[in-house]
Chimera marker file (.cmm) of the C-alpha trace (Angstrom):
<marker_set name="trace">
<marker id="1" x="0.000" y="0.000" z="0.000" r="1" g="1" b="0" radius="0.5"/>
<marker id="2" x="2.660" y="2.673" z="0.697" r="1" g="1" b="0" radius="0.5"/>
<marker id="3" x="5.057" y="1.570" z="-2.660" r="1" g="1" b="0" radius="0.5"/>
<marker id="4" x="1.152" y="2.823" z="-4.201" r="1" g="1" b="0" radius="0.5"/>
<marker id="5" x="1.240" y="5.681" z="-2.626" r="1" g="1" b="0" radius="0.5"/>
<marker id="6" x="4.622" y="6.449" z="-2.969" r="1" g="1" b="0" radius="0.5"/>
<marker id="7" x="4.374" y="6.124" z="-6.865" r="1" g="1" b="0" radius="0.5"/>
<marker id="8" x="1.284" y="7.624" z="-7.366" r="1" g="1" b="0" radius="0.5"/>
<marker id="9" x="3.160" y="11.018" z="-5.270" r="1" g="1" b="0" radius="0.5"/>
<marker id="10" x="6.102" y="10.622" z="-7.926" r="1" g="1" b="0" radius="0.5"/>
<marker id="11" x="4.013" y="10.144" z="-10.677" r="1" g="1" b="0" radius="0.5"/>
<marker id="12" x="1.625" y="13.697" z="-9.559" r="1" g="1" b="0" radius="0.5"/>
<marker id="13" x="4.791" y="15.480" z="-8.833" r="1" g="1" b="0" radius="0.5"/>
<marker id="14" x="6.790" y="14.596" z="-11.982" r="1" g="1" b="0" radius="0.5"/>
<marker id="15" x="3.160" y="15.555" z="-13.890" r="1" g="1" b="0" radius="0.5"/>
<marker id="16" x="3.729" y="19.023" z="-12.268" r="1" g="1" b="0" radius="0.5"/>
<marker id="17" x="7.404" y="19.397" z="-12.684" r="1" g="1" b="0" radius="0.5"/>
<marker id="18" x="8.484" y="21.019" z="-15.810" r="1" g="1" b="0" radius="0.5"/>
<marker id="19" x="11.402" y="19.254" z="-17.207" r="1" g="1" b="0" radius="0.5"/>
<marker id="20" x="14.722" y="20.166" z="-17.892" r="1" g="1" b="0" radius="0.5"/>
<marker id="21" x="14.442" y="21.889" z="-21.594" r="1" g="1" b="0" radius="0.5"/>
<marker id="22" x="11.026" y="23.939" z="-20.261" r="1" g="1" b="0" radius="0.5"/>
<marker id="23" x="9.062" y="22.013" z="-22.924" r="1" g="1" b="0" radius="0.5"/>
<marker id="24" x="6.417" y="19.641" z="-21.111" r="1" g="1" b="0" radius="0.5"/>
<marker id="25" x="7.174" y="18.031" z="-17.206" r="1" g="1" b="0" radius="0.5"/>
<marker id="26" x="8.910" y="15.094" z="-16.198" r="1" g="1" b="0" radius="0.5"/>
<marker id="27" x="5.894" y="12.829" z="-16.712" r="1" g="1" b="0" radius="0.5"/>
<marker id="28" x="5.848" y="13.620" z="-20.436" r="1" g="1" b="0" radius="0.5"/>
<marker id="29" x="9.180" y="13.462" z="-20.714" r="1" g="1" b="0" radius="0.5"/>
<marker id="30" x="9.130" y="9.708" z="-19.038" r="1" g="1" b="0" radius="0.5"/>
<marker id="31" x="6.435" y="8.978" z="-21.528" r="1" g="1" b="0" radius="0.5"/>
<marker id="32" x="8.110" y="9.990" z="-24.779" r="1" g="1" b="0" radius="0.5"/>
<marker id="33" x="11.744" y="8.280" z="-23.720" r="1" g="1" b="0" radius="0.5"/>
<marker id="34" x="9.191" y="4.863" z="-23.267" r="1" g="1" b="0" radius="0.5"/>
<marker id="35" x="7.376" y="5.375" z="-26.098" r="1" g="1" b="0" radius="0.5"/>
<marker id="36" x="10.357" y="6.473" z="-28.477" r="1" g="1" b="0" radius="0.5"/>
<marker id="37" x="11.397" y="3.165" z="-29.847" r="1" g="1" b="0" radius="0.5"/>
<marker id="38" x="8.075" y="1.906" z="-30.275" r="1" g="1" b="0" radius="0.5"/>
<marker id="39" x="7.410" y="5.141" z="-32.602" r="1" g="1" b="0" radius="0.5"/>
<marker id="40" x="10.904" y="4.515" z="-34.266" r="1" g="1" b="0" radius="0.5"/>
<marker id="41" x="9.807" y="0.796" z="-34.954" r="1" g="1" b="0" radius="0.5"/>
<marker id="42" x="6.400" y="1.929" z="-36.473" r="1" g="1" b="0" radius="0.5"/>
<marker id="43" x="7.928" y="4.183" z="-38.515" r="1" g="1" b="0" radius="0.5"/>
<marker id="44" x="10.463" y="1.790" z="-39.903" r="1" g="1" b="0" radius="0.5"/>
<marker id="45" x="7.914" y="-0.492" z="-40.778" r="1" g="1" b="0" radius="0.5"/>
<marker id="46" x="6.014" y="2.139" z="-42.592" r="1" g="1" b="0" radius="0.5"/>
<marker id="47" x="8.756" y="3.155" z="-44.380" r="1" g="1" b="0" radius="0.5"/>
<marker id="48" x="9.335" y="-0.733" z="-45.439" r="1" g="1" b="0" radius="0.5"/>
<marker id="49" x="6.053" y="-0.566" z="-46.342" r="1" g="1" b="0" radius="0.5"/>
<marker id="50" x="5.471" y="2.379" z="-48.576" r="1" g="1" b="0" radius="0.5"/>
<marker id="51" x="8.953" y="1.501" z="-50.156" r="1" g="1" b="0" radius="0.5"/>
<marker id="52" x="7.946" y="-1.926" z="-50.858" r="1" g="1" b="0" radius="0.5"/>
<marker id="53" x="4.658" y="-0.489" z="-52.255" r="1" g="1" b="0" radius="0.5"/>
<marker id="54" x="6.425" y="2.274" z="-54.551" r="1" g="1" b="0" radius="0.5"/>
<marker id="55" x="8.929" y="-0.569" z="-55.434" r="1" g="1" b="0" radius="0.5"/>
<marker id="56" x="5.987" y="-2.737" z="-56.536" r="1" g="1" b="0" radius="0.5"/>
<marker id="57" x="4.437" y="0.352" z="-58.665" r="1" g="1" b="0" radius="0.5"/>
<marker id="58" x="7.612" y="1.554" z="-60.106" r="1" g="1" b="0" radius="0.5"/>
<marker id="59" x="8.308" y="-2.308" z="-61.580" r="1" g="1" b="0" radius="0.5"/>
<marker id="60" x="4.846" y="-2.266" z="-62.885" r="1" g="1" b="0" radius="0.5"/>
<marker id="61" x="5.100" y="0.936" z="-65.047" r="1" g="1" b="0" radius="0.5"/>
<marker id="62" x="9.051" y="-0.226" z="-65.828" r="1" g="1" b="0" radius="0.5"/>
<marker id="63" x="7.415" y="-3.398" z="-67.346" r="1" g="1" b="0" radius="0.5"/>
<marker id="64" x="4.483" y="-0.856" z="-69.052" r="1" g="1" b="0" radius="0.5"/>
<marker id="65" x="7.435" y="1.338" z="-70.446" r="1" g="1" b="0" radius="0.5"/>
<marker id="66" x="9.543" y="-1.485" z="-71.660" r="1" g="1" b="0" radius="0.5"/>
<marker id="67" x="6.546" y="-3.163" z="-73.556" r="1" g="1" b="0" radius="0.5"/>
<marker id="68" x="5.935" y="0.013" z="-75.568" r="1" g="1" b="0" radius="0.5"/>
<marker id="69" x="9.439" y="0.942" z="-75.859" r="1" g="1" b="0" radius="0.5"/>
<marker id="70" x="9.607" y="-2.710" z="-77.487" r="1" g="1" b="0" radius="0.5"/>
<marker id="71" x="6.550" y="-2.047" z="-79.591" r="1" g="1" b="0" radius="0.5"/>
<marker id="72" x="8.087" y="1.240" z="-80.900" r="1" g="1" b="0" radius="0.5"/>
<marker id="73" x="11.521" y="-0.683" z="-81.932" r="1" g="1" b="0" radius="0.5"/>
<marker id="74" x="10.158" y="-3.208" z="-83.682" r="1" g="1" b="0" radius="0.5"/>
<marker id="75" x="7.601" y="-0.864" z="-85.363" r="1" g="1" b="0" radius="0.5"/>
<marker id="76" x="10.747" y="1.054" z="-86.197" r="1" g="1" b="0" radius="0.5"/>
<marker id="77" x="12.569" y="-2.141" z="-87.427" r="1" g="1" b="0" radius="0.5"/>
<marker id="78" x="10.167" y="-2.564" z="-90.130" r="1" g="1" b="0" radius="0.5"/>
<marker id="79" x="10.242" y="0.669" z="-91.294" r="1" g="1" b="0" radius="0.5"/>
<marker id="80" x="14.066" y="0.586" z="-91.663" r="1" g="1" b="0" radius="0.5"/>
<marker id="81" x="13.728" y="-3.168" z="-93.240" r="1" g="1" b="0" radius="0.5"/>
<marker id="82" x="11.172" y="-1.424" z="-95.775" r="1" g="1" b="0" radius="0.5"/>
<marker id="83" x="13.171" y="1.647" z="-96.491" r="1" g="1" b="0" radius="0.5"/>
<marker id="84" x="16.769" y="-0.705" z="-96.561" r="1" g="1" b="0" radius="0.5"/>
<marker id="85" x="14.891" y="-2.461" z="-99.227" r="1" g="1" b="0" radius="0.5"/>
<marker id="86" x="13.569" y="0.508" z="-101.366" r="1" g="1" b="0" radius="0.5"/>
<marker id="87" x="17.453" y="1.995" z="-101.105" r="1" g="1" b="0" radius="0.5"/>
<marker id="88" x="18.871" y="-1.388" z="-102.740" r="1" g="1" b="0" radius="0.5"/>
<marker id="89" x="16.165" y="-1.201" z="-105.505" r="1" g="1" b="0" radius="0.5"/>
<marker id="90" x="16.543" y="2.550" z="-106.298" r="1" g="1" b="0" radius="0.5"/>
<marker id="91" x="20.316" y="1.549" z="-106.853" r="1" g="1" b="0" radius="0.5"/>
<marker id="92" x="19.866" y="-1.526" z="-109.005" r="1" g="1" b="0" radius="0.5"/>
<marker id="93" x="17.744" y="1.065" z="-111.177" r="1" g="1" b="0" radius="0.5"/>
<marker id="94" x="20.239" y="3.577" z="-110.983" r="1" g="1" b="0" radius="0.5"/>
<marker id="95" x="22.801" y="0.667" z="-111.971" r="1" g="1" b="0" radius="0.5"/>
<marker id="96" x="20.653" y="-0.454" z="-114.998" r="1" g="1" b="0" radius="0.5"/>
<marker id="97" x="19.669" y="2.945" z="-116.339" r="1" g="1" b="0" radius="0.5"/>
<marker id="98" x="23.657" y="3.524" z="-116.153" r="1" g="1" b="0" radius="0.5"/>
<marker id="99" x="23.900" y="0.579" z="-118.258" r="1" g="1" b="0" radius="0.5"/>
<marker id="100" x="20.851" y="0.941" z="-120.569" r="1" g="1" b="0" radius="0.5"/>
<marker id="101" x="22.334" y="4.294" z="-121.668" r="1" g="1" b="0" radius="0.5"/>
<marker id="102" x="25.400" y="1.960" z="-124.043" r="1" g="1" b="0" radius="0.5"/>
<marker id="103" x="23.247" y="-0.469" z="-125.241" r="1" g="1" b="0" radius="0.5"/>
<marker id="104" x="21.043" y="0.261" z="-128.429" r="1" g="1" b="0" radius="0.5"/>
<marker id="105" x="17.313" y="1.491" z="-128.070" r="1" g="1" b="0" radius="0.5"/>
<marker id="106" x="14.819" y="-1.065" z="-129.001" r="1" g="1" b="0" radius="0.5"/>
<marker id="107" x="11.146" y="-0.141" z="-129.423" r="1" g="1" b="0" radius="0.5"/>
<marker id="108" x="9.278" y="-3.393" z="-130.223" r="1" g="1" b="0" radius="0.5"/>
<marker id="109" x="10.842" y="-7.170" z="-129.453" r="1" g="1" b="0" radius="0.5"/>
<marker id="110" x="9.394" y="-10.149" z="-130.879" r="1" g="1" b="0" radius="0.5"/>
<marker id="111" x="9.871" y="-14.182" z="-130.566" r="1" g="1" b="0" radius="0.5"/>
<marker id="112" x="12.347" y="-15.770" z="-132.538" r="1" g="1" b="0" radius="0.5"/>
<marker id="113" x="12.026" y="-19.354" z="-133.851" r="1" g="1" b="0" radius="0.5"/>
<marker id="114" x="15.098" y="-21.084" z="-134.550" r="1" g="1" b="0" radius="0.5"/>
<marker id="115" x="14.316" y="-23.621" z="-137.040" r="1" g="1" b="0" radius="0.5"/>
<marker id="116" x="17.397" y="-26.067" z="-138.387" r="1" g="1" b="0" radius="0.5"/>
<marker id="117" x="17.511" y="-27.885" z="-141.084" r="1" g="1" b="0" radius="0.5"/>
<marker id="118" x="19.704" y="-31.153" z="-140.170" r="1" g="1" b="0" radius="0.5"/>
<marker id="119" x="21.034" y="-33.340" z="-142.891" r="1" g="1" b="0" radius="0.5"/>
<marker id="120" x="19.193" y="-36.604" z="-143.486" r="1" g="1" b="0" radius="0.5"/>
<marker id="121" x="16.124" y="-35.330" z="-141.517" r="1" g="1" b="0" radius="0.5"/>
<link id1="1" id2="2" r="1" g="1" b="0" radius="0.2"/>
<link id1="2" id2="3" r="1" g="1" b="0" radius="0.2"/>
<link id1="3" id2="4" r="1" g="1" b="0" radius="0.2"/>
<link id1="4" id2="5" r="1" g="1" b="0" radius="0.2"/>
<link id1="5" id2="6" r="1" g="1" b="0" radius="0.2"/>
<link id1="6" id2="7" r="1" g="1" b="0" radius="0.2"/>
<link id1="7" id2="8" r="1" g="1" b="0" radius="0.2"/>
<link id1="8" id2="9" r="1" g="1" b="0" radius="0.2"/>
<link id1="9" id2="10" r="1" g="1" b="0" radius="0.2"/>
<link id1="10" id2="11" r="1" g="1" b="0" radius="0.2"/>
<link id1="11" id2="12" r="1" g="1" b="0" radius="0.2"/>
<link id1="12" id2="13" r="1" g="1" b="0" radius="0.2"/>
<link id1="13" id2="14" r="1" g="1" b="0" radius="0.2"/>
<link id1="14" id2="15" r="1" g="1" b="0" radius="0.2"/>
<link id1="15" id2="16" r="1" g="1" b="0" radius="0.2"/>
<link id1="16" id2="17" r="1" g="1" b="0" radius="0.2"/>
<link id1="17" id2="18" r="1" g="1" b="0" radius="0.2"/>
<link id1="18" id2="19" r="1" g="1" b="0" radius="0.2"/>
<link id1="19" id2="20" r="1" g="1" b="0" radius="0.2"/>
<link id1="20" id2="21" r="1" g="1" b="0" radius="0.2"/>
<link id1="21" id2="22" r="1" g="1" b="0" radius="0.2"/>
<link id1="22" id2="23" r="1" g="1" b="0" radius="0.2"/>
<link id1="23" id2="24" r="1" g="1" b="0" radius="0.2"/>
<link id1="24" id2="25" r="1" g="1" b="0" radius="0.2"/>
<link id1="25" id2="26" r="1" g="1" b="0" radius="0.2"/>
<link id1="26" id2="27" r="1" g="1" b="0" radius="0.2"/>
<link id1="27" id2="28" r="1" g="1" b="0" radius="0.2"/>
<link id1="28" id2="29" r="1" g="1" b="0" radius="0.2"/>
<link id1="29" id2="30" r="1" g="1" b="0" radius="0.2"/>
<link id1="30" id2="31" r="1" g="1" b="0" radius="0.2"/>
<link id1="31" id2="32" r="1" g="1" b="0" radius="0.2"/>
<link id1="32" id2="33" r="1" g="1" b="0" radius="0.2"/>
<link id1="33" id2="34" r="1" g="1" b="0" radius="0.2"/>
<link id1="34" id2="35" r="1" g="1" b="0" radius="0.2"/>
<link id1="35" id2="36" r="1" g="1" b="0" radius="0.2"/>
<link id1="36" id2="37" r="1" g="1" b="0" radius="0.2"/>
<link id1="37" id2="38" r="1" g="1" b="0" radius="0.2"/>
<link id1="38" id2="39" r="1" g="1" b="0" radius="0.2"/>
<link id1="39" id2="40" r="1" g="1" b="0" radius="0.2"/>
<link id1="40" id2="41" r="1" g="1" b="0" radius="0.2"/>
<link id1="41" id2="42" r="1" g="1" b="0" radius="0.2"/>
<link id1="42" id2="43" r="1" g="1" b="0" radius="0.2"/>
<link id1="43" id2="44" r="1" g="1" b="0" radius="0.2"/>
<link id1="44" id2="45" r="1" g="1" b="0" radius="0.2"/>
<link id1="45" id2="46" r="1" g="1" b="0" radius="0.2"/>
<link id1="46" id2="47" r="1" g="1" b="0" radius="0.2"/>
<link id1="47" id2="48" r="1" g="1" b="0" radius="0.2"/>
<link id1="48" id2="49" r="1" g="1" b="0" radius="0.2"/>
<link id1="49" id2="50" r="1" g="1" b="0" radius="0.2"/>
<link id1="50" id2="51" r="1" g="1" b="0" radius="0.2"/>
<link id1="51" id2="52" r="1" g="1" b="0" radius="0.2"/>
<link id1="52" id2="53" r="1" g="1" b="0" radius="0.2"/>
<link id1="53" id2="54" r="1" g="1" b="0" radius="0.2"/>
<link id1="54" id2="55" r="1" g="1" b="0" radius="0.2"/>
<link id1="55" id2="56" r="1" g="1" b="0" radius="0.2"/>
<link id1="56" id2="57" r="1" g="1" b="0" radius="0.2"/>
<link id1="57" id2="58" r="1" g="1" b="0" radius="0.2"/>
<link id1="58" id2="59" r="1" g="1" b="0" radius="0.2"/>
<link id1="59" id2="60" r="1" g="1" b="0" radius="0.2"/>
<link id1="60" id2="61" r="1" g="1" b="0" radius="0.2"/>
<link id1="61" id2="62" r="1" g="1" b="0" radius="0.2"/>
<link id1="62" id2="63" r="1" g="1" b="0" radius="0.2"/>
<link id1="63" id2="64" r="1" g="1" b="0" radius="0.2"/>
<link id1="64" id2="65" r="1" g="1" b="0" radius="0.2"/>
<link id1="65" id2="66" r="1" g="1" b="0" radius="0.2"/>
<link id1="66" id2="67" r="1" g="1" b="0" radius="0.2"/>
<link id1="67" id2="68" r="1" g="1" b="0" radius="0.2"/>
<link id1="68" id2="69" r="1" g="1" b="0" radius="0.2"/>
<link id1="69" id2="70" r="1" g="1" b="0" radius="0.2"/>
<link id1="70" id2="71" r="1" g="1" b="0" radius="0.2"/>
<link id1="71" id2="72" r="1" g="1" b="0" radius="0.2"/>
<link id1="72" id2="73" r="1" g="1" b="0" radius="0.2"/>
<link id1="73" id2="74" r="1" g="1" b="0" radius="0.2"/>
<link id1="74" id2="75" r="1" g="1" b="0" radius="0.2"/>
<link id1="75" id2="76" r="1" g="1" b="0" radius="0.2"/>
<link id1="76" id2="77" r="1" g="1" b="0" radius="0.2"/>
<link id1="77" id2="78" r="1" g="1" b="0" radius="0.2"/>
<link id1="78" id2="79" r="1" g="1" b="0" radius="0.2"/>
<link id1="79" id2="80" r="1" g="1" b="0" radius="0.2"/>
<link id1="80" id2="81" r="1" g="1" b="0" radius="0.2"/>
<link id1="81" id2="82" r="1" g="1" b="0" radius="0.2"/>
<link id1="82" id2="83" r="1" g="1" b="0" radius="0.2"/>
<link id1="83" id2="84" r="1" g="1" b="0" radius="0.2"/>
<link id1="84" id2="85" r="1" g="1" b="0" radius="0.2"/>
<link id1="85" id2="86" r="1" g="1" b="0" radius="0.2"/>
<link id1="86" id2="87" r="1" g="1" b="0" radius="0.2"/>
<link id1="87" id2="88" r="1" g="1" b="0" radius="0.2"/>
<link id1="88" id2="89" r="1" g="1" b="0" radius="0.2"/>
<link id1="89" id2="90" r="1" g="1" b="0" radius="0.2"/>
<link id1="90" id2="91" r="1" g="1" b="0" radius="0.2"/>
<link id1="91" id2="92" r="1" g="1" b="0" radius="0.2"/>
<link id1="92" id2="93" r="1" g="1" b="0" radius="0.2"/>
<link id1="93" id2="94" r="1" g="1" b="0" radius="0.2"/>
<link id1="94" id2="95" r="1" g="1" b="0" radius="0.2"/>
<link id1="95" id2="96" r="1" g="1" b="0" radius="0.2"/>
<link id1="96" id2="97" r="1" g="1" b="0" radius="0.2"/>
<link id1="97" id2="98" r="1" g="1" b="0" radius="0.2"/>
<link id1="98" id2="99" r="1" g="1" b="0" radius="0.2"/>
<link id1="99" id2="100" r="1" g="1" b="0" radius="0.2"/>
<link id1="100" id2="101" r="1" g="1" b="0" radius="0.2"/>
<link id1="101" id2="102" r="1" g="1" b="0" radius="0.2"/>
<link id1="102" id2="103" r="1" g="1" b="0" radius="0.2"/>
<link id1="103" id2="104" r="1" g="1" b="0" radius="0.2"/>
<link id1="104" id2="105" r="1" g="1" b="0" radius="0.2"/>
<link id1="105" id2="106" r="1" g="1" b="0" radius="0.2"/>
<link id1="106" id2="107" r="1" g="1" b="0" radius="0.2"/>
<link id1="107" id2="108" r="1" g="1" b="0" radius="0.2"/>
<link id1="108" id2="109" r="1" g="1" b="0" radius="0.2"/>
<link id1="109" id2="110" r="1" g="1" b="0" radius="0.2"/>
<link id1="110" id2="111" r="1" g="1" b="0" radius="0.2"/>
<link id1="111" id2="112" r="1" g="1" b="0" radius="0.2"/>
<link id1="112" id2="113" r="1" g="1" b="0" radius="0.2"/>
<link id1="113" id2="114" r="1" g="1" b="0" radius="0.2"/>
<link id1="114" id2="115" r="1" g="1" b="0" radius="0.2"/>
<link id1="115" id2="116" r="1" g="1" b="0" radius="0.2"/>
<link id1="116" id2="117" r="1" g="1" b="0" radius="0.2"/>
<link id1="117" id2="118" r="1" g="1" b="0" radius="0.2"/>
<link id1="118" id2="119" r="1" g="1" b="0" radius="0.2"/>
<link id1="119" id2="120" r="1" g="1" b="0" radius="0.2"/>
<link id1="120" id2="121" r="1" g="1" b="0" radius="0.2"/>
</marker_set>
């Protein structure tokens, strides 16, 4: 009964007391020292948390960005297969018109039959 009483006088008296730094009493002071790493702990885990959560969001619109980035290359790709392609052709034409301009101009072709006459036959 008196260790009650005895606490319960330090506990009303360190309410009362201000504490060293003027800002709040003893009692308060007791309190936050207690409840310090318990705060600390809760806000690690938080932090864990909301990391883990922007983590989570920042792999999902990685893996958004890299399938359109993807998309765009091999849209990209084509074009530069099609435009390879038209580049060859414009220089085979640019090789035959070189070489069209020695040989002779002819304005009409037609079939030739090649008929021989073997001896005996």
């Amino acid at each position: 009964m008196l260790l009650s009483v005895l606490v319960s006088c330090v506990l009303l008296l360190s309410a009362q007391a201000p504490a060293r730094n003027r800002k709040g009493t003893v009692l308060q002071a007791w309190a936050l020292s207690v409840v310090a790493p318990v705060a600390r702990a809760a806000a690690s885990v938080s932090r864990g948390i909301s990391g883990a959560a922007d983590a989570a969001a920042e792999a999902a619109h990685a893996t958004s960005e890299n399938a359109r980035l993807r998309e765009a290359l091999a849209q990209r790709d084509r074009e530069i297969f099609g435009l390879r392609a038209a580049v060859a052709q414009a220089d085979k034409d640019r090789l035959l018109a070189a070489a069209g301009a020695v040989l002779p101009r002819f304005v009409t072709s037609a079939p030739v039959m090649w008929i021989e006459k073997r001896a005996g036959l």
